[in-house]
Every structure is written in structure tokens, then in C-alpha cells.
C-alpha positions in Angstrom: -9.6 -39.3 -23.8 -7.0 -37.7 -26.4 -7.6 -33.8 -25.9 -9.1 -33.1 -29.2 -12.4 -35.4 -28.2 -11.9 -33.5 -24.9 -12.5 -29.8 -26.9 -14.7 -31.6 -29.3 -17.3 -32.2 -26.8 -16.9 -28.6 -24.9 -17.0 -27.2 -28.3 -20.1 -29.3 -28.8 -21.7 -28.2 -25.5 -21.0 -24.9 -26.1 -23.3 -24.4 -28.6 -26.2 -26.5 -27.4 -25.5 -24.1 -24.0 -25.6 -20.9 -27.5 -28.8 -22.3 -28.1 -30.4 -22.4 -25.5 -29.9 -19.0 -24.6 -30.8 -18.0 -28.2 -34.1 -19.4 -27.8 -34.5 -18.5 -23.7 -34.5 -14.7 -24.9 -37.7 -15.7 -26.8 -39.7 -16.9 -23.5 -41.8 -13.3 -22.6 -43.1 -13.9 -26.3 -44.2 -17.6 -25.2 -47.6 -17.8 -24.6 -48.3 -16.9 -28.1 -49.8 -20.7 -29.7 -47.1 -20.1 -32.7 -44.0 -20.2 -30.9 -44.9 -23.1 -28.6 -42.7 -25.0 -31.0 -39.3 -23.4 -29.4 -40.2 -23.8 -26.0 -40.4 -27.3 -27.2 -37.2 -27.0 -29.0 -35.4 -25.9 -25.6 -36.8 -28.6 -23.8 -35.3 -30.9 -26.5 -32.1 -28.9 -26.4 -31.5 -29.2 -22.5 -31.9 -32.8 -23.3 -29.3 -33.0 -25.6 -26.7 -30.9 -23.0 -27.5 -33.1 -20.3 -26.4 -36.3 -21.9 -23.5 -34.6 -23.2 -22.5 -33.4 -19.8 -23.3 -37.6 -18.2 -20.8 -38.4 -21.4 -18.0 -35.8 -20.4 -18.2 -37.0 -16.5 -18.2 -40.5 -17.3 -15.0 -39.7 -19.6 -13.3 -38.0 -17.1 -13.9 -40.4 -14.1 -12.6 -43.2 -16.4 -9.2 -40.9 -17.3 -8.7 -40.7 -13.5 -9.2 -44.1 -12.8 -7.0 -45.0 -15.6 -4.3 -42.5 -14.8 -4.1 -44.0 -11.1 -3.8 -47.7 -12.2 -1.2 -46.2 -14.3 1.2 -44.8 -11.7 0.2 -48.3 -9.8 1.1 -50.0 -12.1 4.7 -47.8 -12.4 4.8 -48.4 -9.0 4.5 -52.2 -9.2 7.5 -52.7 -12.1 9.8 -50.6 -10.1 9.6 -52.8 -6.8 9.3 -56.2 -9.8 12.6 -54.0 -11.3 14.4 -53.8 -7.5 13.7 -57.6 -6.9 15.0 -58.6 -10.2 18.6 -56.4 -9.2 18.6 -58.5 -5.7 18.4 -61.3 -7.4 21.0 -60.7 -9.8 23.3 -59.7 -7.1 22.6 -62.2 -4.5 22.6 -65.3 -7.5 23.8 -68.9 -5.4 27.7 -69.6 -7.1 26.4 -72.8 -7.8 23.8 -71.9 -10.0 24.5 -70.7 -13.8 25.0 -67.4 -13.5 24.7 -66.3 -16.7 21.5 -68.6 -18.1 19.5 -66.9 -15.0 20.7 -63.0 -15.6 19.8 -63.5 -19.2 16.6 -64.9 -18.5 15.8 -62.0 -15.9 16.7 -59.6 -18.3 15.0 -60.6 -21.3 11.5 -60.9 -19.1 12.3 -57.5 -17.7 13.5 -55.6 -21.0 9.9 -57.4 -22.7 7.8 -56.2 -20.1 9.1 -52.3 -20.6 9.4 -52.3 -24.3 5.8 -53.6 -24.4 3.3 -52.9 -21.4 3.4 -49.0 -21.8 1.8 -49.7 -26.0 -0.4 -52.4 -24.9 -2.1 -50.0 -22.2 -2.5 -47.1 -25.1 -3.8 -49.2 -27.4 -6.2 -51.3 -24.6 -7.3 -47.4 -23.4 -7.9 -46.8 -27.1 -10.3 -49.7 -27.8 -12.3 -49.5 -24.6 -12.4 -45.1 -25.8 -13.6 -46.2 -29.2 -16.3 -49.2 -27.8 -17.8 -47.0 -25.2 -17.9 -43.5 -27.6 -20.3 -45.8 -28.9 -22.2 -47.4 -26.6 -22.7 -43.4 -25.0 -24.3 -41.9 -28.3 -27.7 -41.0 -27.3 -30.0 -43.7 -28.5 -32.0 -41.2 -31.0 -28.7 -40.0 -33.0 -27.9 -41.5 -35.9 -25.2 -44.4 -36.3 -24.0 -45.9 -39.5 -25.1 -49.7 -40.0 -21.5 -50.9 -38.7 -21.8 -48.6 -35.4 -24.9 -50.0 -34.9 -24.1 -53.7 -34.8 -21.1 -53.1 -32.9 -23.9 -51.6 -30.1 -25.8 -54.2 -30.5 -22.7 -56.6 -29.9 -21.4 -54.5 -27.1 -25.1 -54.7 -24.9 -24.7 -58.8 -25.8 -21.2 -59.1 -24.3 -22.6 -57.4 -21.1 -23.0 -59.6 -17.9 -24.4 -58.9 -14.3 -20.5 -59.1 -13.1 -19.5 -56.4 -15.8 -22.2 -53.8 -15.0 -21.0 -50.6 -14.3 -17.4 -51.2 -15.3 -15.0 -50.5 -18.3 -14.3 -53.8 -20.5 -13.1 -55.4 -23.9 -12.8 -58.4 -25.4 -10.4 -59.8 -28.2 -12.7 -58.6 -30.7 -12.6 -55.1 -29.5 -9.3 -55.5 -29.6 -8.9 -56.3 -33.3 -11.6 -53.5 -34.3 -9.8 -50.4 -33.2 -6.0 -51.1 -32.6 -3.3 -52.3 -34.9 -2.0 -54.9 -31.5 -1.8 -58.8 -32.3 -3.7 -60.9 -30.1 -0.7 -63.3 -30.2 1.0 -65.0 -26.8 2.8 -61.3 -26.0 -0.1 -59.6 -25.5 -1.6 -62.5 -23.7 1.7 -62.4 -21.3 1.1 -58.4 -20.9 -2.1 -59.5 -20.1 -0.8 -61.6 -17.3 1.4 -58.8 -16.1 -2.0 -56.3 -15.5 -3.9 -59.2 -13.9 -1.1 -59.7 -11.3 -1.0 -56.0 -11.1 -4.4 -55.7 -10.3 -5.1 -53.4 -13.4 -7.0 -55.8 -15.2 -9.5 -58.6 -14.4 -11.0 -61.8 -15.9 -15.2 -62.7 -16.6 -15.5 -65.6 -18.5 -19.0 -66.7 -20.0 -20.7 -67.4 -23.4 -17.8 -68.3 -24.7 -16.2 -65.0 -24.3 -13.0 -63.4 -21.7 -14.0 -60.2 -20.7 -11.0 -58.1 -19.4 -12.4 -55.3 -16.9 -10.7 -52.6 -15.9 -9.7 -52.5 -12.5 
């Protein structure tokens, strides 16, 4: 979550938490029939909070999780990085040196140029899908929010509930990345990393978050 959502929604439960105590200083004058409508009004208001504070929780547990399968991740390309320099060094005299070294390299210098974008922008899409799918069901949504819901609860499976996912179309709604044979070779790269996973079904590849 980019930190200006991050103050967005404290801002936003801050005043839903104003509120509340705006109309709590009302409650000794309560039992009058006429004001029956705030108490009612709180009620609605504490509503409101608590799904905002389910939305913040689930935001931050997902930026943790993230920000550990990101220093895996790290982790992974370094010892990948250490094994490709052993190699290098330790190449068999009869083999073509230079053919192989090139080849190493060019994998190597793809991977680094490319995996750290491709995990902003697939973090980006899966921020954008499930802002969505969080909004509580009574607010408002523009006709093109609400059939990308409806879409989104579709695409769900048994095997993807209760985890983070996207597929290609998700991918071409909210980032500028190609879905050309890179990405699907970055893709690769997070699978065998463990970072990412693979549903299939309906026609559909669903890649969870690991």
C-alpha cells in the first residue's frame, strides 16, 4: 500500500472515530423519541469504522507478506547470482567458453533489469483489484467498478479463497506491463521462487501470491 492510501484511510477513520464522539456527547439527551435518529446514526457510524479498520489490517498483513517474499526472493537471486559466478569460473576447457558466459549473463542481467518492475506493477494490480473487492457492499461504485467486482467474485475458486490473486486481465487493467513471453519468463522466475503460484480452471491462470 503506497503511503498516501496508508494516510488516506487513517485520515478517513479519523473522522468516522470525530463522529462518533460528536454524537456520543449527545447520549444523556437519548431517551428523548426525537433524537433516536443519532443513536441510530452512531450505530451506523461504528459500522462504517469497523470495516475500515478489517480493510487497514487486511492491507497491512498483505504488505508484510509481500515485503517477506521480497527479501526471499533477494535472497533466492543472490545464491542463483553465486551459482552462475561458479560456473563461470569452473567452465570445462572443452566447452565454448564464450557462447556459455554470454548466455549466463544475458539470463542473469534480464532477470535484474526486470523482476524488481514486474513485482511493483503485479503488487499494484492485486492493490487496485482488491481496493475494490473491500469497498463495503452499500457504498457507491461507478458502473465500471462494479463489473470488475462482479468479475473478480467470478474468477474466485475454492483453491483461491482466502488468498491474494490476479489474472492476465488484471494485469492489463491497472499496469502499463505487456503480457508478452518476458513477463511470462518473470513469471517462471517467482514460481520457482516460490513467490507466486498457478490455479488453472474456466479457462483462466490464476497467479496467487505465495
Amino acid at each position: 500500500m503506497a503511503s498516501s492510501d496508508l494516510e488516506q484511510i487513517c485520515s478517513h477513520i479519523n473522522e468516522k472515530i470525530g463522529n462518533i464522539k460528536k454524537t456520543l456527547s449527545l447520549r444523556n439527551c437519548g431517551q428523548e423519541p426525537a433524537l433516536k435518529t443519532i443513536l441510530n446514526k452512531i450505530g451506523d457510524e461504528i459500522i462504517v469504522v469497523n470495516e475500515l479498520l478489517n480493510k487497514l489490517e487486511l492491507e497491512i498483513q498483505y504488505q508484510e507478506q509481500t515485503n517477506h517474499s521480497l527479501k526471499e526472493l533477494y535472497k533466492s537471486l543472490e545464491e542463483d547470482y553465486k551459482d552462475v559466478e561458479h560456473l563461470k569460473e569452473n567452465i570445462p576447457p572443452h566447452l565454448p567458453q564464450v557462447t556459455v558466459t554470454q548466455t549466463l549473463y544475458m539470463k542473469l542481467r534480464l532477470t535484474h533489469c526486470q523482476i524488481n518492475d514486474v513485482i511493483k506493477e503485479i503488487n499494484k494490480a492485486v492493490l487496485s483489484k482488491y481496493k475494490i473487492l473491500h469497498q463495503p457492499k452499500k457504498s457507491a461504485m461507478s458502473s465500471v467498478a462494479r463489473n470488475l467486482y462482479h468479475r473478480f467474485i467470478d474468477e474466485e475458486t475454492k483453491d483461491t479463497k482466502g488468498h491474494y490473486f490476479v489474472v492476465e486481465a488484471d494485469i492489463k487493467e491497472f499496469t502499463a506491463l505487456k503480457v508478452d513471453k518476458r513477463f511470462h519468463v518473470i513469471l517462471n522466475i517467482l514460481r520457482h521462487c516460490r513467490r507466486l503460484s498457478e490455479v488453472r480452471g474456466g479457462g483462466l491462470t490464476r497467479y496467487v501470491i505465495t
